[in-house]
Phi, psi and omega in degrees: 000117159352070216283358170271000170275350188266316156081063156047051158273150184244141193297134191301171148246327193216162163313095185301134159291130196297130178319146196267163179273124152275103196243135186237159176321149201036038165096029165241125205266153176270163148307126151301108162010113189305138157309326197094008207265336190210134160296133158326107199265048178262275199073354173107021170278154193262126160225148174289098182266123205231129180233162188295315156234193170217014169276358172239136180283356162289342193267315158346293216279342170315272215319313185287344173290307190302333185260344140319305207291299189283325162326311177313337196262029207032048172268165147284136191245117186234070203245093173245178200244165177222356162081000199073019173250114175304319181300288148017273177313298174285039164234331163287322178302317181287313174315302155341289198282332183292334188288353194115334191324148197257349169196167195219135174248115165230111180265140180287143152280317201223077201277045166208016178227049163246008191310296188288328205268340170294300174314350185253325173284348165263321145318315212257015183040026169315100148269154193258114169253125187257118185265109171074294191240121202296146159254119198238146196076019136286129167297345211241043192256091179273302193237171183227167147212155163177177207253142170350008230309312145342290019102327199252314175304299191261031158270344189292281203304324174289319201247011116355276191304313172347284188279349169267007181098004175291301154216174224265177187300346197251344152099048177251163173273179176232190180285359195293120174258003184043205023281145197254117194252094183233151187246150178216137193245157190225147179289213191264121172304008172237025191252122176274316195276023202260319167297297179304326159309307173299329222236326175299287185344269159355315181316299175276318205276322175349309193283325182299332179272312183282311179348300192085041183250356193214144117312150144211078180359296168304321179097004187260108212254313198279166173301309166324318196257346169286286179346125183236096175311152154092348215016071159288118191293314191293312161344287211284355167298304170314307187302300202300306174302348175261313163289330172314303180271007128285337165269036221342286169267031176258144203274126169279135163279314192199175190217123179270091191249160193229048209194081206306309187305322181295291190332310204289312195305309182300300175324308213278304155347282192312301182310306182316333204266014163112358164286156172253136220278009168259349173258355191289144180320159156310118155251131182263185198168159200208099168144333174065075170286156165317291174337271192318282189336296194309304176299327210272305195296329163276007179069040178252320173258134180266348202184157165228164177245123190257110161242138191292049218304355175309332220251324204286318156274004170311308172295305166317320155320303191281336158247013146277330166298317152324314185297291244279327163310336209087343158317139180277120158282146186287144181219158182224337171216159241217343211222358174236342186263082182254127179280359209084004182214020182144112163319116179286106185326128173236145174223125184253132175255163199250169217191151183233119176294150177233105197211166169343333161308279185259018203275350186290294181320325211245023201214298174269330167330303184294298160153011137012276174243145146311169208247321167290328158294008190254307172321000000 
């Protein structure tokens, strides 16, 4: 790693402590409290936050967290959206490094088409912290943060098994021998943690497949032929309906989607395709969206996986406040994210399954949602 990109960070002694969470209402976390040991070191320097849309409301509630946060501490925020346009993104980026950002918090749209544009940003001793989705073939990549993704794949697939009866609430198997008829979607192949999903997933359901306790009708196994570029809700509807008419009358168990928006499309599919929303397969789903959250409570969708983005940007907040301090930013893994030019230093948060059960405890308790956005 550059040490001039880093802007005279000093090597830890210890484990920096994460900040701690604050949660305010529709997913926005306060900052944590100063120790008194340091004033908020923003002084009005600017960083640049580049998020991919604004067609997910996940992506929304990232931004406004990350720009709350820093503002609080007094930095300036140059918080733009790309619509899912790679040209788009890498034009915002560029504004940003001509405008001053003193550092850039980025989620990718497409995390193998920022090289050069990165490359302007490591002259200019910019550093990049890449949020939730690794930006790869770059040097100038210092830090990552994102959730367990790996870990969010085979949470998909235990509540998979769940909701057809594979195995039981402690994720033990049961006598249940199928064979079981589940079709399986995979996220955007330019997508990095779109892989790491697949592969969680996989993990699990494969043995279960050769086992013949699983199915997959169609015959469609691979990532390639799962995979919903842009994870375009209407995509993964167009994919269901087209598995619908090859596999014609056979009956779906379940369904793997990695993605609450790809659910409503596959859902939508299904119904057109002669099911009944009291009847539909186990379907999974990823992100706890309203929509899905609403679905999973009318017993339509079985289940999400609730990654906090409170926490996630807090953390991404806390290591640009570090760089920008002279401060080591905290990392917990050290050994897994090689972008193609260099292991990314990382720090991963942890993720929750979500079903009819427990969305109260874990969605409204936290103050997530209000209880009325569900309604």
């Amino acid at each position: 790693m550059k040490k001039h990109r880093i802007l005279g960070a000093v090597a830890a002694a210890g484990v920096v402590a994460l900040l701690a969470t604050g949660c305010g209402r529709g997913g926005t976390a306060e900052p944590a409290a100063s120790d008194g040991a340091q004033e908020p070191g923003g002084s009005g320097q600017i960083v640049g936050v580049a998020m991919p849309t604004q067609q997910s409301e996940r992506w929304i509630a990232d931004g406004d967290n990350v720009r709350s946060q820093l503002e609080a501490l007094g930095y300036s925020v140059d918080l733009q959206y790309a619509n899912d346009d790679i040209p788009t993104q890498v034009s915002q980026i560029e504004n940003m490094i001509s405008s001053g950002a003193e550092a850039l918090i980025i989620a990718s749209i497409d995390g193998t088409t920022l090289t050069d544009v990165l490359a302007q940003a490591g002259d200019a001793g910019i550093p990049v912290i890449a949020y939730d989705r690794l930006i790869n073939g770059s040097p100038n990549v210092d830090y990552y943060t994102t959730f367990d993704n790996f870990q969010v794949g085979v949470q998909q697939a235990t509540s998979l098994l769940t909701g057809m009866g594979v195995v039981d609430e402690n994720g033990e198997r049961t006598d249940e021998a199928g064979p079981l008829n589940v079709e399986l979607f995979a996220g955007s192949p330019d997508d990095n943690n779109a892989t790491f999903f697949w592969d969680g997933a996989m993990s699990v359901l494969e043995p279960l497949i050769e086992e013949g306790v699983l199915e997959v009708p169609s015959g469609q196994t691979e990532f390639e032929q799962a995979a919903i570029l842009r994870w375009l809700p209407e995509t993964a509807q167009e994919r269901m309906e087209n598995i619908l008419t090859v596999i014609g009358d056979t009956e779906l168990d379940g369904v793997l989607s990695p993605y609450d928006g790809l659910s409503i499309g596959i859902i939508s599919a299904l119904t057109s395709g002669g099911y009944s929303t009291d009847a539909l397969p186990v379907i999974t789903g990823q992100d706890a969206e309203v929509g899905s959250v609403q679905s999973i409570i009318a017993g339509e969708q079985y289940s999400t996986i609730f990654k906090d983005t409170r926490l996630l940007a807090e953390q991404a907040v806390a290591m640009v406040d570090s760089i920008l301090n002279g401060e080591e930013p905290e990392v917990n893994d050290t050994e897994t994210y090689d972008n193609g030019d260099h292991i990314v230093p990382s720090y991963l948060l942890e993720s929750t399954i979500v079903t009819v059960d427990n969305y109260e405890e874990v969605l409204i308790d936290s103050e997530y949602y209000e209880e009325s956005d569900l309604s």
